[in-house]
SEVEX-593938 format. One record per atom (N, C-alpha, C): x, y, z. Coordinates in steps of 0.001 Angstrom, whole numbers, padded with zeros to 6 digits, always signed. Layout:
! residues N
XYZ...
! end
This chain:
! residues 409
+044194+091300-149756+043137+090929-148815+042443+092178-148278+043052+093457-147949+042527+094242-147430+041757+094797-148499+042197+094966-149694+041124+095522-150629+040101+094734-150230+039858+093397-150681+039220+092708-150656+037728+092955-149424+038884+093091-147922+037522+093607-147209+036946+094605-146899+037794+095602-148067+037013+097194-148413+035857+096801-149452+036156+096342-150004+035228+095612-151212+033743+095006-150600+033808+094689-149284+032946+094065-149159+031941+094692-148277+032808+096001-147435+031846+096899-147340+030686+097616-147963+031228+097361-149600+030311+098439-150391+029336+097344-151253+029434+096167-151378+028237+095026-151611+027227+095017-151072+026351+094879-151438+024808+095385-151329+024689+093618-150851+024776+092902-151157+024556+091499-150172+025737+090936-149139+027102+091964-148838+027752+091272-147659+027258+091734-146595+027224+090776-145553+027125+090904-144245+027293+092267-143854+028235+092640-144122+028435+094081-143070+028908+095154-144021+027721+095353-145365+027466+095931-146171+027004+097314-145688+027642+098486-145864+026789+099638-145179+025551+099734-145846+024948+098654-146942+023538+098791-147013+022095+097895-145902+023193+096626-145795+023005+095816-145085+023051+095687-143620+023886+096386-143521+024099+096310-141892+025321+097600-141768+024627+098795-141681+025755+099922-141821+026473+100405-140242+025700+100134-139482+026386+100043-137772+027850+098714-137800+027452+097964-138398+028832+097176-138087+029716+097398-139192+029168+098184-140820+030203+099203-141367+031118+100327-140949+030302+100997-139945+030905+102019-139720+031628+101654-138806+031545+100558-138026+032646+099996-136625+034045+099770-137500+033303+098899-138734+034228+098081-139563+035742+099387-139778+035385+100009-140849+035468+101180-141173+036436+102050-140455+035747+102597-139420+036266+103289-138603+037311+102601-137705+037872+101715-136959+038467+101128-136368+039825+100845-137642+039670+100278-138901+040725+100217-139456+040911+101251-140698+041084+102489-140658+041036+103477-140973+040476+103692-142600+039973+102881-142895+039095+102841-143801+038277+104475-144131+038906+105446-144428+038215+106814-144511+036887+106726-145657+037234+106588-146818+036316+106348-147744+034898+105771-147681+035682+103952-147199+034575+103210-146677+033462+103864-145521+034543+104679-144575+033493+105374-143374+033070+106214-144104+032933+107587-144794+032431+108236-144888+030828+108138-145586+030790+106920-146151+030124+106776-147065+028907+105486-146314+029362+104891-145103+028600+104175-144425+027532+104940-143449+028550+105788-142966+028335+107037-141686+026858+107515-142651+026912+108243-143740+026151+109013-144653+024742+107427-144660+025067+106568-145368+023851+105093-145176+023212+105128-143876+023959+105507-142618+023981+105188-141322+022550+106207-140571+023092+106948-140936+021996+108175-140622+021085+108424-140803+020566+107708-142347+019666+108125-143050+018805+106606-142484+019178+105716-142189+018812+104400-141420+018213+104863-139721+018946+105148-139111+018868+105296-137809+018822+107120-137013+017940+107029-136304+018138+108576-135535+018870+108308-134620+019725+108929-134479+020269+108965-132840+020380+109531-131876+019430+110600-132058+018590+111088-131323+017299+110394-130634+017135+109272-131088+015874+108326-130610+016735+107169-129754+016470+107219-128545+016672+106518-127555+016873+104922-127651+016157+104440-128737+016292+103128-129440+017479+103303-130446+017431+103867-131568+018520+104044-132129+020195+103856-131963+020126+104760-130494+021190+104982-130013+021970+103381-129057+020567+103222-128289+020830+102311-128051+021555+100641-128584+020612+100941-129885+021404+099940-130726+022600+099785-131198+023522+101284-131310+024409+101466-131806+025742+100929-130555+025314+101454-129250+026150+101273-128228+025907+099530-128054+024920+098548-128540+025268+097136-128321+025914+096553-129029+026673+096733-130369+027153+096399-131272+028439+096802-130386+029062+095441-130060+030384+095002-129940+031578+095333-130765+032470+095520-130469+033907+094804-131109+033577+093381-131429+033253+092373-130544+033373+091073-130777+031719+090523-132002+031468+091451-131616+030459+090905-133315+030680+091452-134089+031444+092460-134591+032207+092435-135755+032956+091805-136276+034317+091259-134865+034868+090254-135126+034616+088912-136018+033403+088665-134752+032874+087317-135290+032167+087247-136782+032061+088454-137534+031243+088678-138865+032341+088312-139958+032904+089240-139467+034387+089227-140636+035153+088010-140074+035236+087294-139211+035647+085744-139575+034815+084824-140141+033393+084873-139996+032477+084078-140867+032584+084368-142390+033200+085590-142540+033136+085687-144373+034325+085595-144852+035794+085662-143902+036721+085532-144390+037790+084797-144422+037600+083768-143004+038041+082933-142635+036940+081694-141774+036639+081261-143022+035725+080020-142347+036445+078736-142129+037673+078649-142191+038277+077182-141854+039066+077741-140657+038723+078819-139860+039175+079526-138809+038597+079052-137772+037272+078225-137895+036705+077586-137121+035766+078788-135894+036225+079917-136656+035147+081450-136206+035662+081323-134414+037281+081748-134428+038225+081699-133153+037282+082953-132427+036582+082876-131696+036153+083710-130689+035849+083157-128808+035631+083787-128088+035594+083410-126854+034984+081774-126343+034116+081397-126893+033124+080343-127085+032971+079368-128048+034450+079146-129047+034780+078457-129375+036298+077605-129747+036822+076568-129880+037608+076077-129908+038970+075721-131302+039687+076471-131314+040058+075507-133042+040159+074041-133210+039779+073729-134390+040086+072462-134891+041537+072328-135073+041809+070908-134284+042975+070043-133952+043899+070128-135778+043230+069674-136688+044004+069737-137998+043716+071365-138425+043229+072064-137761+043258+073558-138262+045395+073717-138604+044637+074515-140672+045394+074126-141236+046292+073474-142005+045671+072650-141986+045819+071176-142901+044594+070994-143271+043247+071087-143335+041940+071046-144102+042024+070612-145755+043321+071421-146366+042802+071383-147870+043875+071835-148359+044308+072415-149286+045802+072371-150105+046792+071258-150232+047077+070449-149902+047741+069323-149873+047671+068468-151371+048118+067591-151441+048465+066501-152454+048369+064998-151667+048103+065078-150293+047710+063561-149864+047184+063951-148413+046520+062749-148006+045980+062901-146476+046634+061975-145744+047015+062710-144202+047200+061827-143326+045721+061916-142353+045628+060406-141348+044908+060143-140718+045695+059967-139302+044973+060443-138474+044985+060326-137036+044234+058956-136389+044809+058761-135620+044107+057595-134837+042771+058026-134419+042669+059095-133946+041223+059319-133382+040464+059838-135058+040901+059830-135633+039839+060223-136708+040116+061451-137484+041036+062018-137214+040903+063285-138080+042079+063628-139205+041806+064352-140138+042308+064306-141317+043206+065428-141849+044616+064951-142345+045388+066222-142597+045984+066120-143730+045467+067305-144618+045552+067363-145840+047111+068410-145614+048328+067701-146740+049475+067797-146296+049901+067751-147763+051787+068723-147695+052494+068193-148985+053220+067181-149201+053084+066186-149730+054270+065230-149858+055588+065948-149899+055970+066984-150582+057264+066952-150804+058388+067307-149686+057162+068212-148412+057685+068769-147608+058148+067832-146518+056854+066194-146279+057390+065584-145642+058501+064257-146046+058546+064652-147551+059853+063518-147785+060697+063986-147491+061130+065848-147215+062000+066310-147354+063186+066090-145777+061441+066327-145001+061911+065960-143900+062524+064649-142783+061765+063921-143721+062126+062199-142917+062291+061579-144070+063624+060750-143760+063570+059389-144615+062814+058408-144351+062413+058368-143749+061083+057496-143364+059640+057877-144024+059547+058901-143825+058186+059441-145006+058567+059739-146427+059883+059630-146793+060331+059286-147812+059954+057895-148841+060388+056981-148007+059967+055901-147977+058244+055644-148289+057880+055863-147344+056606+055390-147093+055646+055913-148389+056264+057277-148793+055591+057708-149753+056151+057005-151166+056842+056334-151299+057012+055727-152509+056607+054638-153123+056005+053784-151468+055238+052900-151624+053837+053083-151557+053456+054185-151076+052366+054337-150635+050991+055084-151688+050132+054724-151610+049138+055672-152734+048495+056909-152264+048970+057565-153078+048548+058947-152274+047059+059498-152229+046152+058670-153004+044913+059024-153348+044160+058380-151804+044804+057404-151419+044244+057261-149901+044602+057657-148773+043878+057899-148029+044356+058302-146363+045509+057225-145644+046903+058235-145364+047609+057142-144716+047101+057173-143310+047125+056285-142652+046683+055815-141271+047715+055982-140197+047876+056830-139493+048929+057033-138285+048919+056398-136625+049728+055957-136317+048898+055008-134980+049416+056487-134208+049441+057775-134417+049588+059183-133362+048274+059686-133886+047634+060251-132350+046546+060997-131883+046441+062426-133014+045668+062777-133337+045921+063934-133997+046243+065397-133147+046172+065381-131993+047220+066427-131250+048959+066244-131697+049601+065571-131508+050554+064884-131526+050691+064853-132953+050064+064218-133900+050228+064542-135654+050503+065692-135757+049075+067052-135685+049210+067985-135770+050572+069312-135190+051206+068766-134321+052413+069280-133220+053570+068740-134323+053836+067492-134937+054665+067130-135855+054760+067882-137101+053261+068115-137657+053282+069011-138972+054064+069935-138732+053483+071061-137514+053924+072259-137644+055527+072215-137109+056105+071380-137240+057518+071342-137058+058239+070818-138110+057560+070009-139430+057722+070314-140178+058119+070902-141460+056642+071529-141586+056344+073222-141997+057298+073961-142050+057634+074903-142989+058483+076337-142684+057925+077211-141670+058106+077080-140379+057288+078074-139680+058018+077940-138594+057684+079364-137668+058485+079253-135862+058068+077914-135125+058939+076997-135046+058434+076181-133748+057507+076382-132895+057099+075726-132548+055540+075882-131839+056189+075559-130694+056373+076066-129433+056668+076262-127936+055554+075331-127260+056319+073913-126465+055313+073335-126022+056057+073407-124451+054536+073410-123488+054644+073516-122079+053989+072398-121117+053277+071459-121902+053248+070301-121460+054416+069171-121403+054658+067928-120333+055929+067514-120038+055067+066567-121188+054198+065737-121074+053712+064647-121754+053663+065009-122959+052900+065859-123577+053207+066570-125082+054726+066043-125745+055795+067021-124836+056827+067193-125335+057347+065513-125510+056929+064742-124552+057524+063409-124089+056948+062342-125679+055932+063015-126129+055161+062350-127301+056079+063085-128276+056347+064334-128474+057297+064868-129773+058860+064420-129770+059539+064058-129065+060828+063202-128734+060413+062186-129526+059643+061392-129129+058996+060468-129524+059104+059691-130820+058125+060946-131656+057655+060616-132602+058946+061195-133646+059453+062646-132690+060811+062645-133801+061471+061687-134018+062215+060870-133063+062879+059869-133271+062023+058798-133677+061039+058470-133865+060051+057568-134671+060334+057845-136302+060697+058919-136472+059942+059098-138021+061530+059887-138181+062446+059746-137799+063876+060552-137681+064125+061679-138423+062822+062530-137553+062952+063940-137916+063596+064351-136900+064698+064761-137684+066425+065553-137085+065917+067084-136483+065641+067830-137855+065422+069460-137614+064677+069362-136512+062841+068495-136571+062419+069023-135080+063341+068612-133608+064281+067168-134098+064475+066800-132881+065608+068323-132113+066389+068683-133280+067228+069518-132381+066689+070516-132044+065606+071240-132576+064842+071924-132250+063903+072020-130775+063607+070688-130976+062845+070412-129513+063890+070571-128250+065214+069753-128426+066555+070081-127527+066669+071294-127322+066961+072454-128367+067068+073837-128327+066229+074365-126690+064712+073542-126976+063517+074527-126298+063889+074208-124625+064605+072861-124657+064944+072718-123262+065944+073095-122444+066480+074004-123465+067693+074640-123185+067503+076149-123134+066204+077017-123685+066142+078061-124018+065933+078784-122795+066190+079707-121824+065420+080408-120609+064246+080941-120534+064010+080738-121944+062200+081513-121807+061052+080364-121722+061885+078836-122464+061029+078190-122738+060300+077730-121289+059124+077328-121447+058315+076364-120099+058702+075448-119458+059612+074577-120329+060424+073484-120379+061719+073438-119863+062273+074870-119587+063703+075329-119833+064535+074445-118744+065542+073786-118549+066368+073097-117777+066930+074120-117175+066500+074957-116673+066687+076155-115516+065812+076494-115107+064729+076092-115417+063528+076543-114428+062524+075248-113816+063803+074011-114789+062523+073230-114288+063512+071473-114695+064115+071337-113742+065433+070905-113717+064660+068624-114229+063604+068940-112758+063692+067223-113031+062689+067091-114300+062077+067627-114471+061114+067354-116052+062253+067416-117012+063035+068037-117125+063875+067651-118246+065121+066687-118299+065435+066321-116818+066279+065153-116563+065328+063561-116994+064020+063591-116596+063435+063074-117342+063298+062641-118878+062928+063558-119058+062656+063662-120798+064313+063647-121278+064663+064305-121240+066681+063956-121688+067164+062433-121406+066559+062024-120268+066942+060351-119544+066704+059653-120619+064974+059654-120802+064100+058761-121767+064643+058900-123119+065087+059560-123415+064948+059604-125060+066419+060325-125225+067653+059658-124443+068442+059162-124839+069855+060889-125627+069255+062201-124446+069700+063211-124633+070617+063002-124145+071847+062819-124198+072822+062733-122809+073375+064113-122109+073885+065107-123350+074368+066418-122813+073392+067067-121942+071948+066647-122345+070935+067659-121926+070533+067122-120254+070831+065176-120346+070004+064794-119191+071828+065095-118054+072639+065826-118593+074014+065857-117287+073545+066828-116900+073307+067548-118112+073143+069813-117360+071822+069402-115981+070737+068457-116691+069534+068608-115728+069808+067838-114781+071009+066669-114725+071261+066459-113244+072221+067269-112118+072879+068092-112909+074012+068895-112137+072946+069701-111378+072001+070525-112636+071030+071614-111424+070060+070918-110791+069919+069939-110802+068663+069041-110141+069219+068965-108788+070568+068573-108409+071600+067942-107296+071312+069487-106563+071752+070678-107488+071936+072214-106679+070537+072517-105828+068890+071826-106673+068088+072600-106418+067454+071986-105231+067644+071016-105772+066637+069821-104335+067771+068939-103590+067258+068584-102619+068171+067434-101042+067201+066358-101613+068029+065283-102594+067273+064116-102619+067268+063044-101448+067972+063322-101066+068516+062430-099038+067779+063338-098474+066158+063615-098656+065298+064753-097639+063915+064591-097922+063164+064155-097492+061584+063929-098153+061225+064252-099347+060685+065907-098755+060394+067299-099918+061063+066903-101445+062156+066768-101257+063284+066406-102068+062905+065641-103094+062823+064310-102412+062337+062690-103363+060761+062848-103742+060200+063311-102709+058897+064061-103350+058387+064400-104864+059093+065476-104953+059255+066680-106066+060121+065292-106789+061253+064877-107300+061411+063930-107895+060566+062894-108430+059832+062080-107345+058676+061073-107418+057811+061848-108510+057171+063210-108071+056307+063877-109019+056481+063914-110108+057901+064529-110443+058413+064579-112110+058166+063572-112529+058680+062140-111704+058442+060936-112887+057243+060938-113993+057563+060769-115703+056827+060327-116419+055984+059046-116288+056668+058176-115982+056295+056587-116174+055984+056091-114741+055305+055210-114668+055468+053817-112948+056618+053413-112853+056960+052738-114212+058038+052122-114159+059564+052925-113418+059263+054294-113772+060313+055027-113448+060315+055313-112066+058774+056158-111445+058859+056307-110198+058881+055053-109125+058769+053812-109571+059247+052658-108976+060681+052657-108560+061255+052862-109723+062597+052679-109182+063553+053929-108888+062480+055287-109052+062819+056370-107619+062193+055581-106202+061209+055426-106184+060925+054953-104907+061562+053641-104201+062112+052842-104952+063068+051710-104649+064069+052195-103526+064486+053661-104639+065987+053299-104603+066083+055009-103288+065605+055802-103351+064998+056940-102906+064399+057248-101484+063521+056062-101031+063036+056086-099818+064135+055336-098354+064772+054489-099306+065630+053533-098068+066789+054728-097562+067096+055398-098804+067937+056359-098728+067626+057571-097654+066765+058260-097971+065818+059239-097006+065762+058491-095794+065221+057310-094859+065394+056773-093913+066342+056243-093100+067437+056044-094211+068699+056102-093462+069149+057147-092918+069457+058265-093573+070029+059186-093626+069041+059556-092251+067763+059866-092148+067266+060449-091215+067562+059334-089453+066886+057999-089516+067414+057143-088712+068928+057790-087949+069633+057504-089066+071350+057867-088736+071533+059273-087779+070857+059747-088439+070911+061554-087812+070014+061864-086325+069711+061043-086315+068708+061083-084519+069359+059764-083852+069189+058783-084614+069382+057703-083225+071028+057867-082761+071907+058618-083497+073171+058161-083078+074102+059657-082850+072795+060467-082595+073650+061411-082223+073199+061532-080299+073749+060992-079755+073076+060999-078142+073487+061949-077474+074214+062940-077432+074675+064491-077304+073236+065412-077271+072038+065126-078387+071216+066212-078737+069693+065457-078505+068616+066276-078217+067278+065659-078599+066946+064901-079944+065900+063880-079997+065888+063554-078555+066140+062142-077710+067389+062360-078136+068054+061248-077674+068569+061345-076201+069386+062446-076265+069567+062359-074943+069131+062217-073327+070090+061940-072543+069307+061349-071559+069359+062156-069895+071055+062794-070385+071914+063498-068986+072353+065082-069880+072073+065400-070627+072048+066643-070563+071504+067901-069413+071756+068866-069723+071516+069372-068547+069947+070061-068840+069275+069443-067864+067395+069603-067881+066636+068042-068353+067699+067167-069120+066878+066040-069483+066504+065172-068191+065178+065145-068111+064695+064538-067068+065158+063108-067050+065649+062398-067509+065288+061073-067635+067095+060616-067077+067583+061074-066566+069064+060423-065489+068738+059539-065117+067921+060019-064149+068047+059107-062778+067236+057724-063159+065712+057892-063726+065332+056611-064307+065632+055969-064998+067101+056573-066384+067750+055520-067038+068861+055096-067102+069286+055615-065792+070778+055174-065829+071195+054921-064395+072257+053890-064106+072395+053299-062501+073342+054435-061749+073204+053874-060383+073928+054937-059560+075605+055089-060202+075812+054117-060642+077143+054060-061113+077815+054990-062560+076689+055166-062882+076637+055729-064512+076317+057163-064486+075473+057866-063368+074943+059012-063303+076051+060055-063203+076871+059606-062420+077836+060716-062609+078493+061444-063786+078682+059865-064496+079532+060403-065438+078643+061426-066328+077570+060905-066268+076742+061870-067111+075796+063414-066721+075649+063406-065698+074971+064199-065115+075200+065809-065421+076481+066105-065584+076782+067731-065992+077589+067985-067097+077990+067115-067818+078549+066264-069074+077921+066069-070315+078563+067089-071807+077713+066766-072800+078952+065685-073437+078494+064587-073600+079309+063225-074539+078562+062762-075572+079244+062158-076732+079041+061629-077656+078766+060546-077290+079583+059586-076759+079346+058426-076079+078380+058223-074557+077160+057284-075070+076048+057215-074441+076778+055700-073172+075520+055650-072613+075349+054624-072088+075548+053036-072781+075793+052195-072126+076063+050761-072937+074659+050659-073597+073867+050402-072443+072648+049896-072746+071862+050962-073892+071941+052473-073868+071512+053509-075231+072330+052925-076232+073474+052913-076333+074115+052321-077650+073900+051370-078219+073748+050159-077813+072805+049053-077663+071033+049193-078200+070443+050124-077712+069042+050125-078244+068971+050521-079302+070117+051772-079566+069730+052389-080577+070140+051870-082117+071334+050885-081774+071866+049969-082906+070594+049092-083407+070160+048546-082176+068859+047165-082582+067791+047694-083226+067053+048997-082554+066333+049238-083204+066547+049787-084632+068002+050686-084945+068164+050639-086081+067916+049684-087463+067922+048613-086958+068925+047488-087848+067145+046885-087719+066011+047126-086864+064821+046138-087095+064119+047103-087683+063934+048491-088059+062753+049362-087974+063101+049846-089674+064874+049820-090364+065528+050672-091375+064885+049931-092339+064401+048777-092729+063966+048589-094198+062425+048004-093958+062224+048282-092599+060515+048281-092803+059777+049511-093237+058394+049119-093515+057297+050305-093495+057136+051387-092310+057194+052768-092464+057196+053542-091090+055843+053366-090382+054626+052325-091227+053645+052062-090123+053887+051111-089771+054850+050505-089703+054731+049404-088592+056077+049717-087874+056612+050772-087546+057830+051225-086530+057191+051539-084801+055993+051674-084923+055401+052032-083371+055691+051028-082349+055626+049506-082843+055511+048553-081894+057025+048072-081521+057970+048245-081646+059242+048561-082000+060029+049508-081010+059315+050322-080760+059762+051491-079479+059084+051195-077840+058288+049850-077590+057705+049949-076544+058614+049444-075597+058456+049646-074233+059288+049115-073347+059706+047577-073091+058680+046938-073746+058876+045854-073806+059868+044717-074264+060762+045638-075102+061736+045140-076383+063377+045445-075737+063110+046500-074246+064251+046650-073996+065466+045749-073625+064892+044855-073552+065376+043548-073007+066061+042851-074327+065289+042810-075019+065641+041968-076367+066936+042874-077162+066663+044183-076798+067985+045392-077398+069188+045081-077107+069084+044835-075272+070031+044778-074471+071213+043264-074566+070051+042128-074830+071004+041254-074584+070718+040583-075948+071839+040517-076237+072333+039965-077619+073395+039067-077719+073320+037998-078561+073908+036797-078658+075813+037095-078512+075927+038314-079415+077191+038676-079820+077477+039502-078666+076967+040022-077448+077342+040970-077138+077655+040547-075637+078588+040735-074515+078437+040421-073026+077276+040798-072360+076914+039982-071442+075274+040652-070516+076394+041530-069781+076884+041141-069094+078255+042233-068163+079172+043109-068726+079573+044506-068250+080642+045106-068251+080998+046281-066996+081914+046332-067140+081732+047653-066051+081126+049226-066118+080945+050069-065556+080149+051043-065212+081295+052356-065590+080734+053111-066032+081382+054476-066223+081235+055432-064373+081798+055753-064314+082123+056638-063056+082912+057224-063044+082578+058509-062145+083295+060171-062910+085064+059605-061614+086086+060261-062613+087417+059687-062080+087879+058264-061783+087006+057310-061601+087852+056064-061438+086759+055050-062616+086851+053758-062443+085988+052485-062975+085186+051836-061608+083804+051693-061730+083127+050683-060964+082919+049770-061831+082595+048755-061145+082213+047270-061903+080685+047093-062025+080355+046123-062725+078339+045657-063091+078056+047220-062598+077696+047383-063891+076833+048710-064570+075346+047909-064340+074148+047815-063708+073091+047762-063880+071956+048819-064125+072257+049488-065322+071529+050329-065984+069987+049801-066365+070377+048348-067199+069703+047239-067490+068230+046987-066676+068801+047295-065176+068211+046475-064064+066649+047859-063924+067575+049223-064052+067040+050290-063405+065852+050816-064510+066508+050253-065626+065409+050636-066833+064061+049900-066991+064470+048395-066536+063695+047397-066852+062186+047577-065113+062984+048603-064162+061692+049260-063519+061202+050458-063899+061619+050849-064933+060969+052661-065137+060591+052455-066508+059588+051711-066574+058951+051333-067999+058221+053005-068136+057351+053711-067353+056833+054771-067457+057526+055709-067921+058677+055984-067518+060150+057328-067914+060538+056377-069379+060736+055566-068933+061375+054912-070491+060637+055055-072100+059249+054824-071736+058434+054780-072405+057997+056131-072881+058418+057350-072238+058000+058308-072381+059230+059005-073664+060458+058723-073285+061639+059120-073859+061135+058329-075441+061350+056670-074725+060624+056225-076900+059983+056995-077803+059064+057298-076557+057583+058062-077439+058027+059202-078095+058948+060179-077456+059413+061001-078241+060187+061035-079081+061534+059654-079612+061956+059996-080053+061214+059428-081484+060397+058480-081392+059782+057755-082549+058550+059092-082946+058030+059987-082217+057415+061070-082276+058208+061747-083479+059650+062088-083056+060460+062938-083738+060816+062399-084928+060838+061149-085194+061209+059976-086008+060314+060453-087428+058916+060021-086877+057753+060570-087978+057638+061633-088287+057709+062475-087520+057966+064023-087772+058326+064398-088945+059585+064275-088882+061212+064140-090040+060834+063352-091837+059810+062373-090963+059939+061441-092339+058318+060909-092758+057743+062232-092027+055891+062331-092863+055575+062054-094538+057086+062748-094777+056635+062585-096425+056581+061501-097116+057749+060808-096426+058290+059119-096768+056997+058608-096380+056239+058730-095516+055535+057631-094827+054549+057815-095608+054005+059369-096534+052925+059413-097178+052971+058819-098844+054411+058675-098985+054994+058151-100413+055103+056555-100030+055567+055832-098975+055149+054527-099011+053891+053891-098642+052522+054683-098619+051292+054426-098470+050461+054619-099895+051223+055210-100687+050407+055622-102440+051007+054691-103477+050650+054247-104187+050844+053289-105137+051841+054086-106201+051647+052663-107085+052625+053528-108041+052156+054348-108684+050732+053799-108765+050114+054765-110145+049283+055710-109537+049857+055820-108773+049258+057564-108270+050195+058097-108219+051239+058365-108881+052638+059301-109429+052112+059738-110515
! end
């Protein structure tokens, strides 16, 4: 070949003939050490152009690298599709012509291919070719991206490194469609490799995915062990980034099924029932809200006192509202926290309206906490507000994942 494009320097009708065009000879030339060829263009060159004339020179300094390029791919590689900045390769680039039969793409395009290479590879194109006439186009229900990604795996050649999840999710696919083994372990390899895009170390739920679907098992354990290390699926952010990976609806459906009740428990659980900490608490030391939510009888015990164990009537709210707000929508949890409901918290079918009162060293009797709350709707209402404040806070992400459909995953 390289003779070949020494050869074509010295043709009196090629393109970049030092008779023809001796400025993009001598680039030619000179850049790939072509001595001969230069000396003898340089000598054409001169006798063409002054460069001493301000035009001359000028011309010489606009002549690119990249239009040389683009010269010597127009004469030497025209099924190259002339690869420069401003243009694209063709999808069957490479399959054009040498072949012994054509395959067809669904969208239309055509790949001239060896039979022997793909009987070699699938018993299935084994098959197909024995029945099949080779003088016609076989018809593929795969896109010719996806055809073309199959050839070259194929082919005797390096695997082609893919960094799309959907790509790869179509080559699983179609390997196991057409039970090509070599690419399939091959494709496994890439999700295992540390360099790859794909690698199940850099990119844990896309390949718990793709390993899930198509039935990898070794590959979809490794990507759940580091999936568990990398993300808090009991945490928004967490189920988030999960939700995202999903390939399918079908799939992120039943992350989001199973995913969100989870995240709301866990968060619910962790505020309403810890009454020791904000902002639950009520008698800590600075929490304003003693004296308006709790009776003369009860204040003591709490007043300079950090306890686990709340008030009847807090233990009580915080169970009810648990148990009405945990498998609804977080937009409809607001109406749920108003003062109005305290009543309905408090007295419950299963539960006594009466008990006695906590008091620091002995027992008093009728605790009316009940009584003292049901006048400090203002203090009461203020404490809700914050903790259903803190509530959303915690669980923005949930609330923005049960407002989006499926098919906006």
């Amino acid at each position: 070949m390289k003779a070949r494009l020494r050869e074509q320097l010295k043709m009196a009708d090629s393109p970049v003939s030092a008779y023809s065009n001796p400025l993009a000879a001598v680039c030619v030339a000179s850049s790939h050490g072509f001595t001969p060829e230069a000396d003898i263009v340089v000598q054409v060159a001169m006798k063409q152009y002054d460069f001493g004339k301000p035009e001359d020179l000028k011309t010489y300094k606009l002549l690119r690298p990249s239009t040389i390029t683009d010269t010597v791919h127009s004469i030497f590689m025209p099924d190259e599709n002339n690869l420069n900045a401003d243009s694209v390769p063709l999808v069957n680039e490479g399959f054009t012509q040498g072949g012994d039969m054509t395959l067809r793409s669904t969208d239309g395009f055509d790949f001239s291919v060896h039979s022997v290479l793909l009987s070699l590879a699938s018993p299935v194109f084994s098959d197909l070719l024995l029945t099949g006439n080779k003088r016609e186009a076989i018809c593929f229900s795969e896109k010719a991206k996806v055809l073309a990604l199959m050839l070259k795996f194929i082919y005797p050649r390096p695997a082609p490194i893919i960094s799309s999840v959907d790509l790869f999710d179509n080559a699983l696919r179609v390997a196991n469609k057409y039970q090509l083994e070599s690419m399939k372990q091959r494709l496994q390899e890439q999700l295992t490799r540390v360099e790859s895009p794909l690698s199940v170390l850099s990119n844990p739920m896309s390949v718990l995915y793709l390993a899930s679907l198509h039935g990898l098992t070794a590959e979809a354990e490794l990507a759940a062990n580091l999936a568990s290390k990398h993300y808090n699926f009991s945490q928004g952010e967490g189920l988030k980034k999960l939700l995202d990976a999903a390939l399918t609806p079908s799939t992120a459906a039943l992350v989001k099924l199973t995913g969100i009740p989870l995240v709301k428990t866990r968060v619910l659980t962790e505020v309403l029932f810890h009454f020791e900490h904000a902002p639950m608490t009520i008698y800590n030391d600075g929490a304003p809200f003693l004296d308006a939510l709790a009776c003369v009888h009860c204040r003591e015990t709490f007043r300079n006192f950090r306890r686990q164990s709340p008030p009847e009537w807090q233990f009580r709210w915080a169970h009810w509202i648990y148990d009405e707000i945990k498998d609804r929508p977080i937009s409809e949890w607001k109406g749920y926290f108003s003062h109005t409901n305290v009543c309905r918290s408090f007295y419950q079918p299963h539960l006594q309206p009466t008990f006695c009162a906590y008091r620091y060293c002995n027992i008093a009797p009728d605790c009316v906490c009940i009584s003292v709350i049901t006048d400090s709707a203002t203090q009461f209402q203020k404490w809700a507000n914050g903790i259903f404040e803190h509530l959303i806070s915690r669980l923005s992400v949930i609330a923005e994942l049960e407002s989006r459909s499926i098919t906006q995953f």
